[in-house]
N, C-alpha and C positions, 0 to 999 in steps of 0.2 A: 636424302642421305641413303645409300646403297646400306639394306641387309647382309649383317657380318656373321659369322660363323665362331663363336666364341666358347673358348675351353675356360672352365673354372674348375679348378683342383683343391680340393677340400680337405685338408689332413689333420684336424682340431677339433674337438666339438664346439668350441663359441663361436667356430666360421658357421655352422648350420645356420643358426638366428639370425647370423650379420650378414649370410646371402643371399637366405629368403628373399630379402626386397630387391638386391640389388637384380638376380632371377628376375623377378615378377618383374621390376623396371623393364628389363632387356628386353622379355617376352612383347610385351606391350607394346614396345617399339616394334615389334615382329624381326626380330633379331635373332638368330637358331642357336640356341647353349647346348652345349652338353657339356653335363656337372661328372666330375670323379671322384671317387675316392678310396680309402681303401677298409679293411676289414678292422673295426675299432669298436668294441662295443658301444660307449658312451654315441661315437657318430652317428652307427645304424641307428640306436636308438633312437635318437634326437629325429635324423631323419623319417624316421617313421611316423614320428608323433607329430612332425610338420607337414606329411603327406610329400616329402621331397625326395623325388625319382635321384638315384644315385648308381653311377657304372662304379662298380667296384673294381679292384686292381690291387694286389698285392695285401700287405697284413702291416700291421703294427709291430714295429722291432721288439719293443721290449724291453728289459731294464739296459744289458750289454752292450757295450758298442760295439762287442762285433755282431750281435742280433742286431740291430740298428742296422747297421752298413749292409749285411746281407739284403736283411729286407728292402731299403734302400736301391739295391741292384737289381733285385728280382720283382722289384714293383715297378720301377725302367725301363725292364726290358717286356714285360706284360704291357704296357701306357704305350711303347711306340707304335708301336700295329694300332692300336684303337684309335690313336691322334693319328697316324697317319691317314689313315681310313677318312675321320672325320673332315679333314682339311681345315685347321681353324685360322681364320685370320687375326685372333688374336688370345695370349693366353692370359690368365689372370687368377692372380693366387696371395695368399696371406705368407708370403716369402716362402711356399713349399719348395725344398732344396730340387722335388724330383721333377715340378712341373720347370724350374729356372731353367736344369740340366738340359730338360727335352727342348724346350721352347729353343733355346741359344742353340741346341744341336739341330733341332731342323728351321731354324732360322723365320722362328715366329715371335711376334713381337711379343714380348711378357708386361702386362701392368700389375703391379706387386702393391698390397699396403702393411702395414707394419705401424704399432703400436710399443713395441715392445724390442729395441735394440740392445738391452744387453743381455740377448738373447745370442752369444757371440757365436758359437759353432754353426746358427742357422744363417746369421749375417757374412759369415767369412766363405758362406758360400752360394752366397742369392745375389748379393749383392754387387757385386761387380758385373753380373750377367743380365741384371732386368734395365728394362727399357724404359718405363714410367715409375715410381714411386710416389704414392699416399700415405701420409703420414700426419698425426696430431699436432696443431701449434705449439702445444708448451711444449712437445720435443726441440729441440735445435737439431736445425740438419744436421751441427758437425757430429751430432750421434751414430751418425749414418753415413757420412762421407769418408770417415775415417777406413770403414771397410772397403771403400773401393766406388760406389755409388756415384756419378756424376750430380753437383748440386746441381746443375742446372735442368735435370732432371727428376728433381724433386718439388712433389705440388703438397701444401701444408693446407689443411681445413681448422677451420675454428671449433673442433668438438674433439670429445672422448668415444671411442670403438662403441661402449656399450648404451652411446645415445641412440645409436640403430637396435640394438638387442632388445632396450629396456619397453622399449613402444612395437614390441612383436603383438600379433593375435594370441589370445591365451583361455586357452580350453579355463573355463573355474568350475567346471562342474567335473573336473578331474580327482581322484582320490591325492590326498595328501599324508606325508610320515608322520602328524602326529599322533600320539595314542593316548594324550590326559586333557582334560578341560584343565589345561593350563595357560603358563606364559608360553613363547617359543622362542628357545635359543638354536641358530645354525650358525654349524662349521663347516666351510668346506676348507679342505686339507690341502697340504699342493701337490704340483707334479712333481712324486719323489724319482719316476722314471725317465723324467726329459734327462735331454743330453746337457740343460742347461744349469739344471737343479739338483744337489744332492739332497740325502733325507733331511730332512729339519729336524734340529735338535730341542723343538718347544711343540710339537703339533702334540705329542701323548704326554706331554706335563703339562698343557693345557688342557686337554682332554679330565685329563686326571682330576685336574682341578676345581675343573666344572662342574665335575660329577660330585665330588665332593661337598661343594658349595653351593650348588641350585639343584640340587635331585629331585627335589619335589617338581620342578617344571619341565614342559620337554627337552628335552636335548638333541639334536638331530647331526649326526656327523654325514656328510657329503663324500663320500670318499672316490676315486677316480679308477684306480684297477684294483682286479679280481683279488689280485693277491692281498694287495692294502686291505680292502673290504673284510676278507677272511681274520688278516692280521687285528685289524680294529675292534673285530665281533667278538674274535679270542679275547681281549685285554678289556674292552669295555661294552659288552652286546647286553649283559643283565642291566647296564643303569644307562644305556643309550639305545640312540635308533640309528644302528652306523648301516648306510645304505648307497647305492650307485647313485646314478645320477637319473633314476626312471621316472622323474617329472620334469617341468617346466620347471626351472630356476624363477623367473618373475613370479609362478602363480606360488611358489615356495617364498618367496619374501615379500606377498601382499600380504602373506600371514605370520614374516618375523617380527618381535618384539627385539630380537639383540644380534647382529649378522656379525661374525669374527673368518673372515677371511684369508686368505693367503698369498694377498694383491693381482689376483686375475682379472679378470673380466665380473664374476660375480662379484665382488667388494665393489667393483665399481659402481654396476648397477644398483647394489642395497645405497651406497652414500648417492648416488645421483638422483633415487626413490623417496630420499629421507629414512630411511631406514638406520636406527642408533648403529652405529659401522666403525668394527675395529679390524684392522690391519695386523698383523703377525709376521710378515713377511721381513726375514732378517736382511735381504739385499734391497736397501728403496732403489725405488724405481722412481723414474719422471712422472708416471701419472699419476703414482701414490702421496708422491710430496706433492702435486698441485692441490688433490684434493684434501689435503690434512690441511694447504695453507687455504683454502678455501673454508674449513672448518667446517665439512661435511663428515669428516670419517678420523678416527682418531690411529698412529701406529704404538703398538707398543708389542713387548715381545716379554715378560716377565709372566708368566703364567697367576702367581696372586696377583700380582698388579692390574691383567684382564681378568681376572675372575671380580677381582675389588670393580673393576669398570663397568661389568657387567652389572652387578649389583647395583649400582647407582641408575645406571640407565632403565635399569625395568622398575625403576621406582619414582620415576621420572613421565611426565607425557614429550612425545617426539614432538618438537617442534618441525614440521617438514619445510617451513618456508624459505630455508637459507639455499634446500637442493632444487625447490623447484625454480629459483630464481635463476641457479646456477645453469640447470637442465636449460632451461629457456629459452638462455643466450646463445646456446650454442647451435650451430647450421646442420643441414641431413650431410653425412659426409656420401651416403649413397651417390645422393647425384651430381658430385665432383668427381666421384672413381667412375660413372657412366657417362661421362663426359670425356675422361679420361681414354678409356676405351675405344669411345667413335671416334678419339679425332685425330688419332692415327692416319 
């Protein structure tokens, strides 16, 4: 098989984790990446702590669409010169709007995966233009065809995003947020600045509530940007530990008791771990309901109603054997999307 030239465009921080291997796979083939992305605190960070070299380009919009849109344009027009320079034969991204734009503009093949379609502002613009798509069985293509996607260019793997994340390398001799010989309760918060999500109206009356009702145990809020972070510390920094994301998520939930998420990527992980795992997230999602109907992670959205859930479960031992059976069954999606890629 002829040595390819492959652009990965990185604009999330759950892609850092879900690259890693897919990187090291390519590498080992002796295959030449070069990884982008652009100015994000959570990303550098993560990148850093993975040891993964990153061509930066452009910045994070920001809450605004029209910060969005700008940066969007002037991360574009920064990426063409560097892609052009590189010459990749193929490009490959988690439906990044700017690498779909370049690839289709200079007429390089895109292989795109996606987890997450009703994710419609990013889908109404990726998806008509990528060449391959990777995507979860329990989705149904027509989640995806709908935006313009050819099915027949759609390839489904038998597993969930964060079966790749959950089995990363993980520093545990790394410092960890908590600060009492307690239980440990985490929340990570959601994206109130995507284009896809407005603020949630239960993240600080959960908060609230927690605090209320398990003070004496840790409490750990996960929060995403500078401003959320500030905002969190103002409203509950005396009886929480509201912080960025400057650890490892897995080595953070080999040591939670009670994981209340916001149906990302981390929820996933905590119910794929067996970690006691509640949901918050007011729009379900396809991966959320599989796993509720799977009876690894439970959704609710009443703030006593999860604080009442919470309580039972720290009073309870995790039964982990329902996830790890789950976990099991499922295939490496890596080496479907690296399959994907060469056989172009």
């Amino acid at each position: 098989m002829p040595h390819l030239k492959i652009w990965i465009d990185i604009v999330a921080p759950k892609e850092v984790p879900f690259c890693e291997p897919l990187i090291q796979m390519l590498k080992k083939k002796r295959h030449r990446v070069l990884c982008t992305s652009r100015r994000f605190d959570e990303i550098t960070g993560l990148a850093r702590m993975r040891g993964m070299k990153l061509v930066l380009a452009g910045r994070y919009g920001g809450a605004s669409l029209q910060s969005k849109l700008e940066a969007n344009i002037e991360r574009q027009k920064k990426l063409v010169p560097i892609i052009t320079r590189f010459g990749p034969d193929v490009a490959v991204s988690h439906c990044s709007v700017d690498a779909s734009r370049i690839a289709y503009g200079l007429g390089i093949r895109h292989v795109a995966f996606s987890n997450a379609p009703w994710i419609s502002a990013v889908m109404r613009l990726t998806m008509p233009l990528v060449s391959t798509l990777l995507i979860p069985r329990m989705i149904p293509k027509s989640a995806y065809t709908r935006y313009g996607v050819d099915p027949r260019n759609i390839i489904q793997y038998n597993a969930m995003d964060a079966i790749v994340t959950m089995r990363r390398r993980i520093d545990r001799s790394a410092p960890l947020p908590f600060k009492k010989p307690a239980r440990n309760i985490v929340m990570r918060v959601e994206e109130e600045q995507s284009s896809y999500r407005q603020r949630s109206k239960f993240t600080r009356p959960i908060i609230r509530q927690l605090v209320k009702d398990h003070g004496g145990h840790n409490i750990v809020v996960l929060a995403r940007y500078r401003e959320q972070i500030a905002d969190l510390r103002r409203l509950f920094g005396r009886h929480a530990v509201v912080t960025g994301m400057a650890y490892d998520g897995m080595h953070i939930l080999e040591n939670t008791d009670v994981f209340i998420g916001s149906g990302g990527t981390m929820t996933e992980e905590a119910a794929l771990t067996g970690v006691p795992t509640i949901s918050y997230n007011d729009v379900p999602n396809a991966v959320i309901e599989y796993l509720v109907k799977k009876r690894v992670a439970t959704r609710m959205t009443d703030p006593r109603k999860i604080s009442g859930m919470v309580g039972r479960m720290l009073r309870r031992d995790p039964d982990k054997r329902r996830a790890e059976r789950l976990a099991s069954s499922m295939e490496d999606p890596i080496v479907k999307i690296a399959r994907a890629i060469e056989s172009g």
